[in-house]
C-alpha positions in Angstrom: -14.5 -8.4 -33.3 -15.2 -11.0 -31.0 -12.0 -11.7 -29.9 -12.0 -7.8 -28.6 -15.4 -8.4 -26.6 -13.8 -11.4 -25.0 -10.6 -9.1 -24.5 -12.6 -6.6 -22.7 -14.8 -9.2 -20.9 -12.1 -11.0 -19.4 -9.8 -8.1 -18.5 -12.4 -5.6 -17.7 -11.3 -4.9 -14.1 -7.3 -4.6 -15.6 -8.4 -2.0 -18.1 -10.4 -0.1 -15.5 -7.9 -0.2 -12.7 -5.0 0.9 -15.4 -7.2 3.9 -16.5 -7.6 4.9 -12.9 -3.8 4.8 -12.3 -3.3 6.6 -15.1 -5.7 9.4 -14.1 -4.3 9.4 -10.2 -0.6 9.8 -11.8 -1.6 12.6 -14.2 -3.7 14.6 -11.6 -1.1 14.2 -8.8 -3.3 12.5 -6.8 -0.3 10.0 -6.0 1.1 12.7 -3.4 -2.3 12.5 -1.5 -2.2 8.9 -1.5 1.2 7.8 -0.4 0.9 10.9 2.6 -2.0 8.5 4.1 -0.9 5.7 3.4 2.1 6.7 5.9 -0.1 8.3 8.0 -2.1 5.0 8.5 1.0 2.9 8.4 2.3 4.9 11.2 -0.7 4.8 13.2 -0.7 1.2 13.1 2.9 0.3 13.8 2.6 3.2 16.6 -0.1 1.0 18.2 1.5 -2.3 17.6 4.7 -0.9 19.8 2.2 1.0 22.4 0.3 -2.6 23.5 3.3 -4.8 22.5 6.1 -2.8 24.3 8.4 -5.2 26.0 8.2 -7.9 23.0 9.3 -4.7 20.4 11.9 -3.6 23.1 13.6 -7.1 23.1 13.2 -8.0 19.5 14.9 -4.5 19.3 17.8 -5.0 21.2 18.5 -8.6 19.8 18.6 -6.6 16.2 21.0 -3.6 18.0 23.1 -6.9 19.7 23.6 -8.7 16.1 24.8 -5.7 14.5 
């Protein structure tokens, strides 16, 4: 029995995150989830272009020229 307790002790936050998953793939939740993650993503990479434009526009058309 103590090598359970130790179990548990040392891989409490494994357990806890696995039982979460679990419950987020069985309630859907997953659908909600990836949606804002790509929301955020977008927002982020949308603001990266807007205040970086002419660096994304050459980086850009060195990628288009290579291929």
């Amino acid at each position: 029995m103590n090598n359970f307790k130790d179990f548990v002790s040392e891989y409490s936050g494994a357990i806890i995150g696995a039982v979460i998953a679990i419950l987020i793939l069985l309630t859907g939740l997953y659908k909600l989830i990836i949606g804002i993650i790509l929301i955020v993503m977008g927002i982020f990479i949308g603001n990266y272009v807007q205040r970086n434009k002419y660096a994304v526009k050459e980086k850009l058309k060195n990628f288009i020229d290579k291929m």
